[in-house]
OpenMM code with the backbone's topology and positions (N, CA, C; nanometers):
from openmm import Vec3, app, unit

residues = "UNK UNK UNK UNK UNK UNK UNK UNK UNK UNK UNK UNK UNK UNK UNK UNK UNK UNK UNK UNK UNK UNK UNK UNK UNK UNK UNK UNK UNK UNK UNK UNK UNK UNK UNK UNK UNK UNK UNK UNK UNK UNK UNK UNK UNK UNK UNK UNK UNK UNK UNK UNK UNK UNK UNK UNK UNK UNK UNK UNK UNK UNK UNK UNK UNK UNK UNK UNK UNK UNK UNK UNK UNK UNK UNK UNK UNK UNK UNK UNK UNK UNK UNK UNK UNK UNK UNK UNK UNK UNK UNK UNK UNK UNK UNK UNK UNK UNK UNK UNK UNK UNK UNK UNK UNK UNK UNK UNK UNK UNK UNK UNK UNK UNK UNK UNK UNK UNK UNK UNK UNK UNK UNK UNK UNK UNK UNK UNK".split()
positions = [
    Vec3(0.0819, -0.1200, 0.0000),
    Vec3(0.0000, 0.0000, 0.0000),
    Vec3(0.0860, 0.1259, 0.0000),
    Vec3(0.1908, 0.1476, 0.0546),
    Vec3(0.2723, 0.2426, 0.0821),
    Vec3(0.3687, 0.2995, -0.1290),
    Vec3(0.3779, 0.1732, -0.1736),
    Vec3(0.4127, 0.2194, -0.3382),
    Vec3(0.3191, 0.3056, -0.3368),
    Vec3(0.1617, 0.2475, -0.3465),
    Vec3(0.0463, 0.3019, -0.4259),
    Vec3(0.0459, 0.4211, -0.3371),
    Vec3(0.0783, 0.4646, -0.2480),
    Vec3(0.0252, 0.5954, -0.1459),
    Vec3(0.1346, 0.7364, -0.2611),
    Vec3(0.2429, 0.6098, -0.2440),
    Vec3(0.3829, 0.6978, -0.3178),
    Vec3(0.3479, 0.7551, -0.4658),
    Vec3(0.3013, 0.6205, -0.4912),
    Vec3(0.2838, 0.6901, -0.6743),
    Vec3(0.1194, 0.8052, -0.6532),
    Vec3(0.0616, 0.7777, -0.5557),
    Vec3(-0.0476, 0.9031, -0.5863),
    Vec3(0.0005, 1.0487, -0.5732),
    Vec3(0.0638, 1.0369, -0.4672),
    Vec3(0.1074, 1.1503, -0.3830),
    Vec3(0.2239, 1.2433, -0.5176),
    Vec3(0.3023, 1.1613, -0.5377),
    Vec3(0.4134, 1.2068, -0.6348),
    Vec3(0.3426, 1.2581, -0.7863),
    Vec3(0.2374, 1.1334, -0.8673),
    Vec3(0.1578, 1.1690, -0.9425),
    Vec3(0.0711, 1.3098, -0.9243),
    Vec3(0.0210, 1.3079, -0.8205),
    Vec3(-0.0506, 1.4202, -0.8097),
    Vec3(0.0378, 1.5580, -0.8378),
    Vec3(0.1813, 1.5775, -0.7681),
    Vec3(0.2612, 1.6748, -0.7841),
    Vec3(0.2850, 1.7015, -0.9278),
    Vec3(0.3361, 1.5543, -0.9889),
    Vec3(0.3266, 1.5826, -1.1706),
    Vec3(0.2364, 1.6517, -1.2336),
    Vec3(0.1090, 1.6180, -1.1965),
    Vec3(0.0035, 1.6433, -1.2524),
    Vec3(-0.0139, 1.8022, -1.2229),
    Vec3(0.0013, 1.8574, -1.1237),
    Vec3(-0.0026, 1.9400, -1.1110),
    Vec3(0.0782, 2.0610, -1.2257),
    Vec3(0.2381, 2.0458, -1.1883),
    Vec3(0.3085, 2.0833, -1.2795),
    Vec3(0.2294, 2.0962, -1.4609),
    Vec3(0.2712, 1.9652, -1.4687),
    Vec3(0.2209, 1.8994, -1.6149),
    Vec3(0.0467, 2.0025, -1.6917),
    Vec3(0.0013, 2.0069, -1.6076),
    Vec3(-0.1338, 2.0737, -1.6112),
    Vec3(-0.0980, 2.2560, -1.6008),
    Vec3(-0.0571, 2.3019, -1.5692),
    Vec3(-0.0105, 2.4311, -1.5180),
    Vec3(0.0903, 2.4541, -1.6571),
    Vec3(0.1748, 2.3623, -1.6935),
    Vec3(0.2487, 2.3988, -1.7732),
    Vec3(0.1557, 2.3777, -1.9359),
    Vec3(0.0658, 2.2936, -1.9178),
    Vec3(-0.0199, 2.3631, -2.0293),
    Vec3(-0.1378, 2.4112, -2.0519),
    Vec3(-0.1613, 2.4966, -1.9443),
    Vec3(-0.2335, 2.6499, -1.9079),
    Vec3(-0.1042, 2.7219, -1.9715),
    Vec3(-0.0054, 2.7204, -1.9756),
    Vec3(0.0893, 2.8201, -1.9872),
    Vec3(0.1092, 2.8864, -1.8460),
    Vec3(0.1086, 2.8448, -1.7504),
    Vec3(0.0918, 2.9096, -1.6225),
    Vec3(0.2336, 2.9654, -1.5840),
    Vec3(0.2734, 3.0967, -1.5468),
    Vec3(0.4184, 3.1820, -1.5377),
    Vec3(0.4445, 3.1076, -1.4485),
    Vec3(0.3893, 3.0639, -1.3027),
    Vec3(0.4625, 3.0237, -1.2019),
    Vec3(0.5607, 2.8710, -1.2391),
    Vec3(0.4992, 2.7749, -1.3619),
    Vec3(0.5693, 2.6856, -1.3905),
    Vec3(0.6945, 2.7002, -1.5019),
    Vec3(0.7329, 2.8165, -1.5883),
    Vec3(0.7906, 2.8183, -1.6355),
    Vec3(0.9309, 2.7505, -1.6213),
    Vec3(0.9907, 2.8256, -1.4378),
    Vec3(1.0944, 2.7926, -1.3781),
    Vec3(1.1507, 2.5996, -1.3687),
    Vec3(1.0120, 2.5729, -1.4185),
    Vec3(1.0220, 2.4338, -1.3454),
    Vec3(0.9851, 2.3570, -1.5053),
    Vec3(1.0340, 2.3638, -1.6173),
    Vec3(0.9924, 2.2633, -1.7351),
    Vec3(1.0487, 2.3195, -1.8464),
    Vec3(1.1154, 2.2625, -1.9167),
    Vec3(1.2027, 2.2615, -1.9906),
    Vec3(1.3470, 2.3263, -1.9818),
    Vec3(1.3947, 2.2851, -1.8669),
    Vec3(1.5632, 2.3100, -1.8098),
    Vec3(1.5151, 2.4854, -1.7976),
    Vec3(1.3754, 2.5537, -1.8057),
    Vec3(1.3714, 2.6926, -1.7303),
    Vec3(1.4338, 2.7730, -1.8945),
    Vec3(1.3885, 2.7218, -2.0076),
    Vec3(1.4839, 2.8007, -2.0886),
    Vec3(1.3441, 2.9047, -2.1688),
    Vec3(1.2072, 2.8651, -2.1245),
    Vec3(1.1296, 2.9468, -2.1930),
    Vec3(1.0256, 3.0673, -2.0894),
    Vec3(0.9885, 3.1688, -2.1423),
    Vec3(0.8895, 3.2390, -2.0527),
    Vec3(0.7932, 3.2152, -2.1259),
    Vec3(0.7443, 3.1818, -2.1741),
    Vec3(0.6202, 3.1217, -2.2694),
    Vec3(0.6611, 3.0027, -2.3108),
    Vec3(0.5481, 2.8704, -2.2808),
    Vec3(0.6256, 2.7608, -2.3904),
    Vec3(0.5443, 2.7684, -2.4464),
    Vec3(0.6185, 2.7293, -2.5634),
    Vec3(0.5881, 2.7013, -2.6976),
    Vec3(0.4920, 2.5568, -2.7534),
    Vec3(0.3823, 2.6038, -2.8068),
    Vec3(0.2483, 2.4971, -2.7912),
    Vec3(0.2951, 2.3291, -2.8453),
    Vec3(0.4116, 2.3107, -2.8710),
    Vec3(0.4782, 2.1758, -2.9070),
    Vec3(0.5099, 2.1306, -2.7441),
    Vec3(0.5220, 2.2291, -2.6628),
    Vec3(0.6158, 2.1907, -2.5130),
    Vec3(0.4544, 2.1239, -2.4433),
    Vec3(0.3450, 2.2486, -2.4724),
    Vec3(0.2334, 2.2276, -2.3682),
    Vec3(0.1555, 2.0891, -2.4556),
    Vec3(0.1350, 2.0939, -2.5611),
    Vec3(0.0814, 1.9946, -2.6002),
    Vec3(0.1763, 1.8561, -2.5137),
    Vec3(0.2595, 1.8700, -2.5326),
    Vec3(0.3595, 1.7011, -2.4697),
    Vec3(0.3121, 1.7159, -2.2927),
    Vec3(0.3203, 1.8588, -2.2531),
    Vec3(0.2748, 1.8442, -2.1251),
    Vec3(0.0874, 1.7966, -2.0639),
    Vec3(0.0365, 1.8269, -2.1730),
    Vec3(-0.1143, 1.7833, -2.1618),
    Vec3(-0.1306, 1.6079, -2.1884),
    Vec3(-0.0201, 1.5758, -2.3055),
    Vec3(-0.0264, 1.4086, -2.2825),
    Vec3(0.0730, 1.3572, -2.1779),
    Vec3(0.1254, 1.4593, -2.0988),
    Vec3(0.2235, 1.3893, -2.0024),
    Vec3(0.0832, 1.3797, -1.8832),
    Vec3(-0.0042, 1.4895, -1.8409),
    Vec3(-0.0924, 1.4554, -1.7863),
    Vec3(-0.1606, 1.3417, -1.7737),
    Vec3(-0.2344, 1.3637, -1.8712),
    Vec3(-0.3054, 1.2603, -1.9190),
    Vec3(-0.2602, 1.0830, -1.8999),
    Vec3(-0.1100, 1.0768, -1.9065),
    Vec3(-0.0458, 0.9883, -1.8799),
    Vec3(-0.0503, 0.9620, -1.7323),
    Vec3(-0.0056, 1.1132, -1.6270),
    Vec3(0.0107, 1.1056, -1.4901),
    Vec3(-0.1186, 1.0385, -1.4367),
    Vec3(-0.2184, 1.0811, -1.5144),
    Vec3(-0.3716, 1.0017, -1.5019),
    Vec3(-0.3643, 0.8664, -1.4856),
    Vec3(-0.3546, 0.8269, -1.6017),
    Vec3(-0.3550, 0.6622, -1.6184),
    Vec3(-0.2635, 0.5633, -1.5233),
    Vec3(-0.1203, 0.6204, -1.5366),
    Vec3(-0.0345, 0.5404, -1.4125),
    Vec3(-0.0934, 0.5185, -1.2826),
    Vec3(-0.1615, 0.6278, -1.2170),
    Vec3(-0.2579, 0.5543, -1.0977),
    Vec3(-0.3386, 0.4879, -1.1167),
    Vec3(-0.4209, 0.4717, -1.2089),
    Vec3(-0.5171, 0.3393, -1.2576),
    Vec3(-0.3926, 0.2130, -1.2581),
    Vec3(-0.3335, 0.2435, -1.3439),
    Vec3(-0.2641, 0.1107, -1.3679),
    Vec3(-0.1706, 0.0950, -1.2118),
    Vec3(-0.1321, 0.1571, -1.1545),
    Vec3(-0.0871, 0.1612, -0.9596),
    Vec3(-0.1886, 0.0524, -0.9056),
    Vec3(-0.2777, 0.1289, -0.9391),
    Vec3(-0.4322, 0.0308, -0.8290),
    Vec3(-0.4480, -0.0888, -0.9095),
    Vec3(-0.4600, -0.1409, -1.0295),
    Vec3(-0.4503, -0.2444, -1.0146),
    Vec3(-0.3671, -0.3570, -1.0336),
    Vec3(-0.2025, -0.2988, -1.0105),
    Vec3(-0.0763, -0.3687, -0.9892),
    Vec3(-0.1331, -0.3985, -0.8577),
    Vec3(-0.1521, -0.3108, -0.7844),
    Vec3(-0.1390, -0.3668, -0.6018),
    Vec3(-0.2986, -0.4468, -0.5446),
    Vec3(-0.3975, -0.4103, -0.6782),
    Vec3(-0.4818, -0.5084, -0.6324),
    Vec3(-0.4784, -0.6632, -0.7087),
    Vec3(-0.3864, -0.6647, -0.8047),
    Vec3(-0.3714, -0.8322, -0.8340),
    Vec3(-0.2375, -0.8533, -0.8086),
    Vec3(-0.1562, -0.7882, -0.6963),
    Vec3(-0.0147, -0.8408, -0.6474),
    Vec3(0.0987, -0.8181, -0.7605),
    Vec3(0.0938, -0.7272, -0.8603),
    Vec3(0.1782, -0.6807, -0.9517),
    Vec3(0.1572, -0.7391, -1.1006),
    Vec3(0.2036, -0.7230, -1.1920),
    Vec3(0.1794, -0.7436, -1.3312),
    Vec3(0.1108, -0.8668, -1.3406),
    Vec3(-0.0134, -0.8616, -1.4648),
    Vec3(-0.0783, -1.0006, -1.4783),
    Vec3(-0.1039, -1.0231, -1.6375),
    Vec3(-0.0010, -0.9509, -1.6802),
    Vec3(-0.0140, -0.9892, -1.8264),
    Vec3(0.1101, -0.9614, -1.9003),
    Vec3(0.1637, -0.9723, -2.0238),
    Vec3(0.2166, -0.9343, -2.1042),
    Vec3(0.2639, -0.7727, -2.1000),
    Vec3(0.1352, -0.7363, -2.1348),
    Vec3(0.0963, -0.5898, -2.1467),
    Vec3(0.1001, -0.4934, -2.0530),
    Vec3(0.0796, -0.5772, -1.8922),
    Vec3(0.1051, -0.4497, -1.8164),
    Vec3(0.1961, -0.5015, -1.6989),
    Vec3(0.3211, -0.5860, -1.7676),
    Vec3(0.4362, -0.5500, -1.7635),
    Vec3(0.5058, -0.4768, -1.8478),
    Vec3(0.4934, -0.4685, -1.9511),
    Vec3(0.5591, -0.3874, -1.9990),
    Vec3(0.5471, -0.2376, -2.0060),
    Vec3(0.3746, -0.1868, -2.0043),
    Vec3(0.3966, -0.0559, -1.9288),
    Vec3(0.4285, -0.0097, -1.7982),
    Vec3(0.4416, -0.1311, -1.6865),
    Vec3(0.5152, -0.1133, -1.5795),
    Vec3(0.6338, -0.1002, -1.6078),
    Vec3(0.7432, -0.1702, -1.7037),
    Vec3(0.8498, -0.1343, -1.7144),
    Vec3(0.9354, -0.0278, -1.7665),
    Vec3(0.7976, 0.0463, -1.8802),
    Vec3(0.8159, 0.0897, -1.9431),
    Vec3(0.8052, 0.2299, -1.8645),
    Vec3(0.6527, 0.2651, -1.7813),
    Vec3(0.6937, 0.3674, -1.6679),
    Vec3(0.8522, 0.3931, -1.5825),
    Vec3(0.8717, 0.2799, -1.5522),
    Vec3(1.0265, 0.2689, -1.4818),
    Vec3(1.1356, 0.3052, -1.5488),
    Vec3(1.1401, 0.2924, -1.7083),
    Vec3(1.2431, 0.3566, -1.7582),
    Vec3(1.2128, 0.5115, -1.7844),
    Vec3(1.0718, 0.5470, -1.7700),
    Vec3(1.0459, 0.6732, -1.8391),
    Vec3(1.0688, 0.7582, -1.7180),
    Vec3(1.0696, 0.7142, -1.6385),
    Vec3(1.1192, 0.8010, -1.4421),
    Vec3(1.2575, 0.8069, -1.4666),
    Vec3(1.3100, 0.6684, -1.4950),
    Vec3(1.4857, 0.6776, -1.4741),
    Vec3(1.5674, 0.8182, -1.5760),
    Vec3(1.5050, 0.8105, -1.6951),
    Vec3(1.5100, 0.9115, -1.7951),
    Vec3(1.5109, 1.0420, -1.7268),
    Vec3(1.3655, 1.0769, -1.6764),
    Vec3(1.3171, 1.1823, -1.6482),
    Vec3(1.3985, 1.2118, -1.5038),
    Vec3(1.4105, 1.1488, -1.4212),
    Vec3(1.5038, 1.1650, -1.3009),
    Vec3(1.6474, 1.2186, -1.3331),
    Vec3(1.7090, 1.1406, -1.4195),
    Vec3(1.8250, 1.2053, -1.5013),
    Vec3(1.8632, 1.3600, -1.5224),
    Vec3(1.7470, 1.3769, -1.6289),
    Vec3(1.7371, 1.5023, -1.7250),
    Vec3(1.7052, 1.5757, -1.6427),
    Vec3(1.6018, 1.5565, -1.4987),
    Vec3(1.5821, 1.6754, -1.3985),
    Vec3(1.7049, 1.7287, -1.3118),
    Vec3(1.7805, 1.6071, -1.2366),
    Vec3(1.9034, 1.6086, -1.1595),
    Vec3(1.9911, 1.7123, -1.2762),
    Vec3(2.0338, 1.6599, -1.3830),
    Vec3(2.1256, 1.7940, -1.4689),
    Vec3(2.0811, 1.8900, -1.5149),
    Vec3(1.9456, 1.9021, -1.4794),
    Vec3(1.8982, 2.0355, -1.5434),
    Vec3(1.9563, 2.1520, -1.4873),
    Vec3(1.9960, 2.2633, -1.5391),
    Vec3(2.0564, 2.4153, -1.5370),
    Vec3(1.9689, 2.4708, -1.4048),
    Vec3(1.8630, 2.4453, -1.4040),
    Vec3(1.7379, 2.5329, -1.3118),
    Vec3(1.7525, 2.4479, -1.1986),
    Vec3(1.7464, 2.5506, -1.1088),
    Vec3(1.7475, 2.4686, -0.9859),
    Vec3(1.5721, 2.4251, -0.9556),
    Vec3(1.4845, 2.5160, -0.9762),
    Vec3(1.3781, 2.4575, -0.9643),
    Vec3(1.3318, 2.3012, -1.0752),
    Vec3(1.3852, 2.3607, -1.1406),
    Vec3(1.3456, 2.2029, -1.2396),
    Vec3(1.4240, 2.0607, -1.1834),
    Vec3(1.5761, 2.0767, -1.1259),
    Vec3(1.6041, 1.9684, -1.0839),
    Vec3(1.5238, 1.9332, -0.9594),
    Vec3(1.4312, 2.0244, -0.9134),
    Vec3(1.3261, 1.9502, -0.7765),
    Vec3(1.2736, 1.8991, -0.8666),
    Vec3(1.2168, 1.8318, -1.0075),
    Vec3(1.0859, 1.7576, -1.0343),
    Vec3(1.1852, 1.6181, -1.0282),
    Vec3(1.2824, 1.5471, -1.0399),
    Vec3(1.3900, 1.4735, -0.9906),
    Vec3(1.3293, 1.4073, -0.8840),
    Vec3(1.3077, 1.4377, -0.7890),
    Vec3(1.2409, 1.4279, -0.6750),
    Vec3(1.1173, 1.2995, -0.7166),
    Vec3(0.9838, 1.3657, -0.7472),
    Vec3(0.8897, 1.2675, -0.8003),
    Vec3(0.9414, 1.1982, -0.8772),
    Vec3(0.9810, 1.1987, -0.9461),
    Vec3(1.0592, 1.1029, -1.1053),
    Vec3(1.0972, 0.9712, -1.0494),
    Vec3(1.1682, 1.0102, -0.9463),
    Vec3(1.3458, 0.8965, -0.8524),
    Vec3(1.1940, 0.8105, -0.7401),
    Vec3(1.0932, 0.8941, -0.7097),
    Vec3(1.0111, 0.8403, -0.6075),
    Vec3(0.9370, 0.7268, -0.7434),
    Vec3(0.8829, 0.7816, -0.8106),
    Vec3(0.7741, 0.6846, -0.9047),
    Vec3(0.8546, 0.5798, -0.9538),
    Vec3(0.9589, 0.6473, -0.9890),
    Vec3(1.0460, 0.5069, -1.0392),
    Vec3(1.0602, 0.3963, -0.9556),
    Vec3(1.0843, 0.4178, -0.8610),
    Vec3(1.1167, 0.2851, -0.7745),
    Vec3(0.9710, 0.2550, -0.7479),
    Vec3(0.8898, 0.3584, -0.6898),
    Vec3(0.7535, 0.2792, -0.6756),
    Vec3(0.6831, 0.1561, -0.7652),
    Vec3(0.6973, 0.2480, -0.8930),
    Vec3(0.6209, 0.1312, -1.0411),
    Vec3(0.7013, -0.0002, -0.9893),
    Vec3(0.8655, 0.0169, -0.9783),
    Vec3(0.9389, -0.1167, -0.9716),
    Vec3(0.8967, -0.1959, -0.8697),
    Vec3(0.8880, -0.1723, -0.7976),
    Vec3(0.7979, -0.2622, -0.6608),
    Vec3(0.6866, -0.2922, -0.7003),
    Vec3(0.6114, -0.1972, -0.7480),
    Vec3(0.4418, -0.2469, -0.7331),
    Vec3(0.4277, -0.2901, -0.8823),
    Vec3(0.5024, -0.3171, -0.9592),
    Vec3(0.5071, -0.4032, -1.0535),
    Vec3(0.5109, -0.5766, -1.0439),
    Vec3(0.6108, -0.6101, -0.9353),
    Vec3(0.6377, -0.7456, -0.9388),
    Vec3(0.7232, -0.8254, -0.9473),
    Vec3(0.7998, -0.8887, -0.9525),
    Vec3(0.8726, -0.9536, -1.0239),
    Vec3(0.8972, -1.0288, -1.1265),
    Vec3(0.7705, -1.0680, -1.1732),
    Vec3(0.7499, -1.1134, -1.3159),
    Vec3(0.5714, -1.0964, -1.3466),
    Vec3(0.5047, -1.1053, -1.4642),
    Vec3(0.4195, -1.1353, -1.5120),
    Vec3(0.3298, -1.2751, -1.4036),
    Vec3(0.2095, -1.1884, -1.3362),
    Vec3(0.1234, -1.3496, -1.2773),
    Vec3(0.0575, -1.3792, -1.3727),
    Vec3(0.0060, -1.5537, -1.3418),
    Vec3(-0.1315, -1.5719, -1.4341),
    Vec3(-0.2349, -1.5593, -1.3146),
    Vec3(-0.3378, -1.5542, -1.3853),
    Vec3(-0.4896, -1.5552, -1.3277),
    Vec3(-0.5038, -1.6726, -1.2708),
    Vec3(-0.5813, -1.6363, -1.1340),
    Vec3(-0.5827, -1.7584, -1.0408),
    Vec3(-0.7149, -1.8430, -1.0969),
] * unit.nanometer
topology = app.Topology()
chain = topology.addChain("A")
for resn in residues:
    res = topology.addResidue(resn, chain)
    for name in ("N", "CA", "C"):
        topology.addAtom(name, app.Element.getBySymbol(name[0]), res)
């Protein structure tokens, strides 16, 4: 329960960001794209509205990793794994980012990552 508490809590912070940054909202500027735009540019907010949209779905797919004991198919192992590399990425690119506010999104990234990895599993179950 404590992954799934992690990935809401952290998700929610994304979402936040992610959503704000495509409002175009000034207060997020500091914090998305290494801090290099005062307006982004509708290619940045569009990726940030499907990064939402994404922050969405990973808690669906959270709740029901931890309600069938981690991956139960093909398919959602591999977007469990596939979340886990997209944190490790994103944890990266935040830690070297130029902005000091942007290397705080690092923070959620390094938390979700390990969360998905736990509440993923260790392999693919079958159905009982």
């Amino acid at each position: 329960m404590m992954w799934f508490a992690l990935i809401v809590v952290m998700s929610a912070v994304n979402f936040v960001v992610l959503a704000s940054a495509t409002l175009n909202l000034e207060w997020v500027a500091s914090r998305v794209a290494n801090a290099q735009y005062e307006s982004l540019p509708v290619e940045w907010r569009i990726a940030c509205l499907i990064g939402a949209i994404v922050t969405i779905a990973q808690v669906a797919l959270a709740w029901q990793l931890l309600e069938r004991g981690g991956a139960w198919s093909p398919v959602s192992a591999a977007v469990s794994m596939l979340l886990v590399l997209l944190y490790v990425f994103s944890t990266v690119l935040s830690a070297i980012s130029p902005s000091n506010d942007s290397r705080w999104n690092a923070v959620p990234a390094a938390v979700l990552m390990v969360s998905f990895f736990m509440l993923r599993g260790p392999a693919e179950r079958q159905p009982a």
